[in-house]
C-alpha positions as CSV (number, residue, x, y, z in Angstrom):
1,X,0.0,0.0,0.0
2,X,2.8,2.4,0.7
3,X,4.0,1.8,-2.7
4,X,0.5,3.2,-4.4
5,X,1.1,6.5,-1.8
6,X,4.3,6.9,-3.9
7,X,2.5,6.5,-7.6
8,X,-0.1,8.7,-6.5
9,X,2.7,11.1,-5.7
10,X,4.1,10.6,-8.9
11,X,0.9,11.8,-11.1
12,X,0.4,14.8,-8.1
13,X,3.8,16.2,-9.2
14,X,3.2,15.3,-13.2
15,X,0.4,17.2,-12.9
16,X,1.7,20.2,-10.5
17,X,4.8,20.3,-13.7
18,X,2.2,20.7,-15.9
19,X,0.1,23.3,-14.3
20,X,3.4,25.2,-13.6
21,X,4.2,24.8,-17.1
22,X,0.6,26.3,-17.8
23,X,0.8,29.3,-16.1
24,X,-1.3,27.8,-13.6
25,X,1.1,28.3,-9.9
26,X,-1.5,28.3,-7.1
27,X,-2.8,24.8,-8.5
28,X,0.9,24.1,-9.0
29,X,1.9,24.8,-5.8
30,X,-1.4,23.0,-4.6
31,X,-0.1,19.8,-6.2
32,X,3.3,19.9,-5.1
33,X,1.9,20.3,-1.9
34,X,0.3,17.1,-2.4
35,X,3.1,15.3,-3.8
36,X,5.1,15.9,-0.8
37,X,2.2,14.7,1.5
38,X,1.7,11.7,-0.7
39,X,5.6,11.0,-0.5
40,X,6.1,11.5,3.0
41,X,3.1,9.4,3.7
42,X,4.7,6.7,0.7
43,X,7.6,6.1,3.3
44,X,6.1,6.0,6.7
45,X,5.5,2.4,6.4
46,X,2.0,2.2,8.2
47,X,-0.3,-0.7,8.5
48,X,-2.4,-0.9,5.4
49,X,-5.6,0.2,7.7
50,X,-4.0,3.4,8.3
51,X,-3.3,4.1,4.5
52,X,-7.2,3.6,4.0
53,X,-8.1,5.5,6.6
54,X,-5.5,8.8,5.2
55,X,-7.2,8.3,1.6
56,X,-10.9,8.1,3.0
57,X,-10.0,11.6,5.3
58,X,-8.4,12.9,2.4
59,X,-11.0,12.1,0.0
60,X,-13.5,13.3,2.6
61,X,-11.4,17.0,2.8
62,X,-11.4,17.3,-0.7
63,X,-14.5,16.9,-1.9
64,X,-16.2,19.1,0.9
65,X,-14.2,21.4,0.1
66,X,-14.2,21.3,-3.8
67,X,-18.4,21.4,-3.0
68,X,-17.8,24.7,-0.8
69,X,-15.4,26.0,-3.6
70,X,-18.2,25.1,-6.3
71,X,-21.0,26.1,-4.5
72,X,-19.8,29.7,-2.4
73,X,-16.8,31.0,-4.5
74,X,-17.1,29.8,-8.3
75,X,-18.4,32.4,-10.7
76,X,-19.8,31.1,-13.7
77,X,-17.7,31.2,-16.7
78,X,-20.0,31.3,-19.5
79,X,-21.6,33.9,-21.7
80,X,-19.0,36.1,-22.0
């Protein structure tokens, strides 16, 4: 299980390269934000419980707060 911690790190920093790349730095620095997390957790060597029970809190943290973002703070971006 620690190894998938690590692979998940590796796509969090692909995609924080290409959003730096893009013009894009406070996702970019979002994602290497993540990547460390991810990597840090990739070598801590816990029980496999514990790595399911990270992803589920993380999971839970992000998609409560990508449904505030969306919901509260998003401005439509059509019809311009």
């Amino acid at each position: 299980m620690d190894r998938m911690f690590r692979m998940i790190a590796f796509w969090t920093a692909v995609f924080a390269i290409l959003f730096f790349v893009g013009d894009m730095f406070n996702m970019a620095i979002l994602f290497f934000a993540q990547t460390a997390g991810f990597l840090a957790l990739g070598f801590m060597k816990l029980s496999e419980r514990m790595y399911i029970y990270l992803f589920g809190a993380y999971l839970t943290v992000f998609f409560v707060s990508f449904t505030y973002y969306t919901t509260f703070l998003m401005e439509p971006g059509f019809g311009h």
